[in-house]
C-alpha positions as CSV (number, residue, x, y, z in Angstrom):
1,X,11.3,1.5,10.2
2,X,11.2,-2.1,9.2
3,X,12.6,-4.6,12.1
4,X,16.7,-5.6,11.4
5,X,15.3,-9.2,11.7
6,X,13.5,-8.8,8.4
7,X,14.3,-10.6,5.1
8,X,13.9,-10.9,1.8
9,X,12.4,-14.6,1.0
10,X,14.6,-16.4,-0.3
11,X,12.6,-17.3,-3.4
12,X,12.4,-13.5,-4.4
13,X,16.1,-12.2,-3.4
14,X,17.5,-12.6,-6.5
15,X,15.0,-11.8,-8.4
16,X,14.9,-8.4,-6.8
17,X,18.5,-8.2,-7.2
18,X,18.6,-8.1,-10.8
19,X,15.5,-6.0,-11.0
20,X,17.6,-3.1,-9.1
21,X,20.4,-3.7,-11.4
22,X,18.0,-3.0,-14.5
23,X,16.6,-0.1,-13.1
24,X,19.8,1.6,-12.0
25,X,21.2,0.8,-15.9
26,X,18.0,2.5,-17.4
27,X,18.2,5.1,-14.6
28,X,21.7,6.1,-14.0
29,X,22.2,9.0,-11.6
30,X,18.5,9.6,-11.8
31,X,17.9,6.9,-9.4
32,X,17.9,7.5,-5.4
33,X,16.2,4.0,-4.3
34,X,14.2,1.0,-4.9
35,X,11.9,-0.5,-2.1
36,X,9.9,-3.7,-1.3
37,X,6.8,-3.0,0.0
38,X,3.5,-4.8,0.6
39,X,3.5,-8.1,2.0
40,X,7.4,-8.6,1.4
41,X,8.0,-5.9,4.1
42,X,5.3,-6.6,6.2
43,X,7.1,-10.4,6.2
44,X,3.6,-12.3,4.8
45,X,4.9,-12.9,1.6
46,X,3.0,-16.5,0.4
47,X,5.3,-17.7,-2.6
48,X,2.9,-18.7,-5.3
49,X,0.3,-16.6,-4.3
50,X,1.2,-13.1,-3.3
51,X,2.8,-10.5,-5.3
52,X,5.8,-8.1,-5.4
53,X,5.4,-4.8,-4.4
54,X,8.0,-2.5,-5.6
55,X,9.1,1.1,-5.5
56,X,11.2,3.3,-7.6
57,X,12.3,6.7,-6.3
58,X,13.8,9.4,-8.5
59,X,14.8,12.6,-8.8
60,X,12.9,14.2,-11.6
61,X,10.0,13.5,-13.4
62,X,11.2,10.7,-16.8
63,X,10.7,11.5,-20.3
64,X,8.4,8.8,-22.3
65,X,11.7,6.9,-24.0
66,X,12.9,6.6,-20.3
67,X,9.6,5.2,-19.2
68,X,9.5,2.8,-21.8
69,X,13.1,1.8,-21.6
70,X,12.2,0.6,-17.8
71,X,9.2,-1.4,-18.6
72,X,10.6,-3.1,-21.8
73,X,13.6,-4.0,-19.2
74,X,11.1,-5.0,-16.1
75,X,8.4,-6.6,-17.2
76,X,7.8,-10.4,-16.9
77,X,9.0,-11.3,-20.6
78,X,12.3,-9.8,-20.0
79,X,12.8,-10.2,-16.3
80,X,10.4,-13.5,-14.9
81,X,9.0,-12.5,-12.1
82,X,9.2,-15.7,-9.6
83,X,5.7,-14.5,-7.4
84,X,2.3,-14.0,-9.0
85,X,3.4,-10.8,-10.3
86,X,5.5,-7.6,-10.3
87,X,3.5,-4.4,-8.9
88,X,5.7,-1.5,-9.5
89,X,5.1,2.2,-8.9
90,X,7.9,5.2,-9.9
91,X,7.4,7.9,-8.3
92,X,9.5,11.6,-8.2
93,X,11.5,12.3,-4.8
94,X,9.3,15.9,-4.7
95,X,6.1,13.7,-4.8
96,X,7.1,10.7,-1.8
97,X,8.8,13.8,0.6
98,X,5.2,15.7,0.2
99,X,3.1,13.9,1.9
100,X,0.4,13.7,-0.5
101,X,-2.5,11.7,-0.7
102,X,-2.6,12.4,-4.6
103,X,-1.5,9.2,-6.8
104,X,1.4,11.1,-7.8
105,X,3.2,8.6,-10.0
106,X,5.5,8.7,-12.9
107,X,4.9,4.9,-13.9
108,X,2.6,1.7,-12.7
109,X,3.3,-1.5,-14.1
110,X,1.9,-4.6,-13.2
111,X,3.1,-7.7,-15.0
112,X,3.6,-11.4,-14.2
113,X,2.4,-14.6,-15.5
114,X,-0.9,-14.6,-14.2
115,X,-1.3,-11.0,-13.8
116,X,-2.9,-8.4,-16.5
117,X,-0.5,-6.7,-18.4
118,X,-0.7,-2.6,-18.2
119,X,2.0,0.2,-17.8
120,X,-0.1,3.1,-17.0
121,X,1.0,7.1,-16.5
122,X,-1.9,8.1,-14.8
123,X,-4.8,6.7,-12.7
124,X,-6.9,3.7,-14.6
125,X,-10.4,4.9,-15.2
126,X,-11.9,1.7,-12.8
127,X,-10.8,3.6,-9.7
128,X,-8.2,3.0,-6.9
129,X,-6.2,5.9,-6.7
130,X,-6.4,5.8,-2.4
131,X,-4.0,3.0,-3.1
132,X,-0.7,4.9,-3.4
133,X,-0.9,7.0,-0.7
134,X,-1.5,4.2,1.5
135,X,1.4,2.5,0.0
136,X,3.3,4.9,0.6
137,X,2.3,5.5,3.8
138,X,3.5,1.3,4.8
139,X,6.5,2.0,3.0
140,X,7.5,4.8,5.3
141,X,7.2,2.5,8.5
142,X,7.7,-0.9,6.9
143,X,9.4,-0.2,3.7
144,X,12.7,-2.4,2.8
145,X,15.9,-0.3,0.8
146,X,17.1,-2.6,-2.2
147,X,19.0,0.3,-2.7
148,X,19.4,3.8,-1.7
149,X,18.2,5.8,1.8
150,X,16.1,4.2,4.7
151,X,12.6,4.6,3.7
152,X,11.4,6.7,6.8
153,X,14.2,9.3,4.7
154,X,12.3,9.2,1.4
155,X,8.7,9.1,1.8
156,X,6.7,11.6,4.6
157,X,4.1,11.0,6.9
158,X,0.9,11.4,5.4
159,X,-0.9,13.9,7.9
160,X,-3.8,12.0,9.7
161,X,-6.8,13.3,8.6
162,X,-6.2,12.9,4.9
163,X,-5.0,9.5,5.7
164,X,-8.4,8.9,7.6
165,X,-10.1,10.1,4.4
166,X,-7.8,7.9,2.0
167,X,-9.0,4.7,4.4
168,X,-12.3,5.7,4.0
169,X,-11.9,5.5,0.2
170,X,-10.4,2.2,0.3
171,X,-13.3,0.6,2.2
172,X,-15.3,1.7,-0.3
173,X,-13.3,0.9,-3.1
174,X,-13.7,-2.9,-1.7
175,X,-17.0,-2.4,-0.6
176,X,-17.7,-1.8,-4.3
177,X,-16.3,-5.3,-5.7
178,X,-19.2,-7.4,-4.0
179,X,-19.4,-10.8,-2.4
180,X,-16.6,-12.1,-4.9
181,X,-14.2,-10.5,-2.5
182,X,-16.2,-10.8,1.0
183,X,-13.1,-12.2,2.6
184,X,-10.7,-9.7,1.3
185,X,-12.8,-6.5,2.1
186,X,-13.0,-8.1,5.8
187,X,-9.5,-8.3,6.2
188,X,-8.4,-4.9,5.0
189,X,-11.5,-3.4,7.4
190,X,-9.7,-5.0,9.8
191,X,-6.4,-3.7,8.5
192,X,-7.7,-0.5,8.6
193,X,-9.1,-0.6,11.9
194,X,-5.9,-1.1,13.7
195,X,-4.5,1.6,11.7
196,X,-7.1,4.2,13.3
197,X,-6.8,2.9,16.6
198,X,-3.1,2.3,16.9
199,X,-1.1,3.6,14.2
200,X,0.3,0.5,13.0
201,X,0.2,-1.3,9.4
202,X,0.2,-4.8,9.4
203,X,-0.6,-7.7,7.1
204,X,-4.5,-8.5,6.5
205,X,-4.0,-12.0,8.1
206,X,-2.1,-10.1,10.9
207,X,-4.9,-7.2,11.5
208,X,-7.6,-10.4,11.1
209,X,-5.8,-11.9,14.0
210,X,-5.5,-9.0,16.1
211,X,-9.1,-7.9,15.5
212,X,-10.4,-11.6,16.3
213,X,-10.5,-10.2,20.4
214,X,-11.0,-6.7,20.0
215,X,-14.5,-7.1,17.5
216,X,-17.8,-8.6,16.7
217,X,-18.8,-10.3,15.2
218,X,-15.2,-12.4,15.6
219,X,-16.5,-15.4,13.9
220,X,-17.0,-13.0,10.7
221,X,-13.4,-12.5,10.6
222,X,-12.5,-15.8,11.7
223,X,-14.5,-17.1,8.8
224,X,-12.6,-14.3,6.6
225,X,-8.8,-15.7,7.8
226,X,-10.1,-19.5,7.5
227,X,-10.8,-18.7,3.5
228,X,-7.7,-17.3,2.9
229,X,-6.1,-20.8,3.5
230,X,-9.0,-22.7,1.3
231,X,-12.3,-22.2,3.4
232,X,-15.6,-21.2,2.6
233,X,-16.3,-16.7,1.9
234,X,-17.7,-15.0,5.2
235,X,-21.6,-13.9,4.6
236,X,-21.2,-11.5,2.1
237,X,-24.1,-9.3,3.6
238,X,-22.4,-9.8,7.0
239,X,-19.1,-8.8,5.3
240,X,-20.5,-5.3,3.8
241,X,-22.0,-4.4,7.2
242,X,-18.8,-4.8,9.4
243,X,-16.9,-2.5,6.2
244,X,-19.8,-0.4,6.8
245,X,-19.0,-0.5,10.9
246,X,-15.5,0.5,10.6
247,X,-16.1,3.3,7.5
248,X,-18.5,4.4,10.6
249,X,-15.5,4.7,13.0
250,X,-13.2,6.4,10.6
251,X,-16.2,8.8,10.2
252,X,-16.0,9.6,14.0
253,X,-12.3,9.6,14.6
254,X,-11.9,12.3,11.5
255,X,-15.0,14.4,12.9
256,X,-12.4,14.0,16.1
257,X,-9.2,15.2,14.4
258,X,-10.8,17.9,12.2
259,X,-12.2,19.5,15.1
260,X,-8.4,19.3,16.8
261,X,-6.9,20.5,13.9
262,X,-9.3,23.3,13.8
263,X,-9.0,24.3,17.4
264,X,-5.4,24.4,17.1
265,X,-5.3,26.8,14.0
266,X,-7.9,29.4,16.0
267,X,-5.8,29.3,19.0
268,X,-2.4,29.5,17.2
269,X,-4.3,32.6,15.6
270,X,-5.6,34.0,18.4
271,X,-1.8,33.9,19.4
272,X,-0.9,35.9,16.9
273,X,0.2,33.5,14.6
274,X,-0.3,34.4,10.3
């Protein structure tokens, strides 16, 4: 559950309130909530630089006029979106309450002024699918209502070990963009680290803080925090090992809960159990 202490930034509340407003007139009934997610609920929202992470919950799957209606409505021309851009996902109530690591969503729009324009129905052929489930994994424990039920209501836990293998995925997904993104793949390692080991999302600077005692190289992720505020990209060879390291770990800690899961189905068998 997201802390009571936590806020929309200023610079994005109204914003935000008018987006729920055009999504409840295109949606009606059909509508059961709107959440911020990303680093607006894990309170690292950088106005000018980060985006919006948005998403829209509803109870049935939405006919192509509906679809369109919401991004003629949402996107930057119609509504200006204040941050870098306006990342929104529409998924179906049956598909956030299952669990799923499948992508799973009705609509994904990005827009903004500085971001590409799409509004896509199903997965973009470059890749990244891992990344709904793991948003809506975040949204589940950090997730903030802009309307409707408390997010721990409306999306499930993703079961462990096909969370493992989604986060497995995503460091190679990042591992795949090359040096240009050295600092970034660091940070979500690291991100994705203290997810294995203690259950917890958290912002990339936040993980890269908490990792900066607990791994080593440090100064690798030192250097990967120091270019996020205008420093120079950690080693990019050094950067691909440590994602290697950590897609190592995950390796090990789903070898780990496999071979749990597995011992408890042959005993609940041998128990009698269908």
């Amino acid at each position: 559950m997201p802390s009571p202490s936590t806020e929309l930034p200023a610079e994005l509340a109204p914003y935000l309130g008018d987006l729920v407003a055009r999504a409840r007139a295109v949606l009606g009934e059909r509508l059961v909530g709107v959440y911020a997610g990303g680093s607006v609920a894990l309170g690292a929202y950088t106005h000018g630089s980060s985006d919006v992470d948005v998403s829209v919950v509803v109870r049935d799957t939405l006919e192509r006029a509906t679809k369109d209606a919401l991004v003629a409505a949402l996107r930057h021309e119609a509504l200006p979106c204040p941050a870098r851009g306006l990342e929104l996902v529409v998924y179906t109530l049956a598909t956030t309450r299952r669990g799923g690591v499948e992508p799973g969503f009705e609509l994904n729009l990005n827009t903004g002024a500085t971001m590409g324009f799409h509004a896509d129905e199903a997965p973009r052929p470059e890749g990244g699918e891992h990344w709904f489930a793991i948003d809506r994994s975040l949204l589940r424990s950090h997730g903030l209502a802009l309307t409707g039920p408390p997010a721990a209501q409306t999306f499930a836990e993703v079961p462990r070990p096909a969370m493992l293998t989604v986060l497995g995925a995503s460091l190679e997904w990042h591992r795949l963009q090359g040096a240009g993104e050295a600092d970034n793949s660091v940070l979500n390692a690291c991100r994705t680290l203290r997810f294995v080991r203690e259950g917890v999302w958290s912002s990339k600077p936040e993980a890269g803080a908490w990792a900066l005692d607990r791994v080593s190289p440090s100064a690798l992720v030192a250097a990967a925090l120091a270019a996020r505020t205008g420093g120079p990209p950690p080693d990019a060879a050094a950067a691909e090992a440590f994602v290697a390291w950590v897609a190592d770990e995950i390796a090990r800690e789903l070898r780990v809960v496999s071979g749990a899961t597995s011992f408890s189905a042959r005993a609940a068998r041998g128990r009698g159990a269908p």
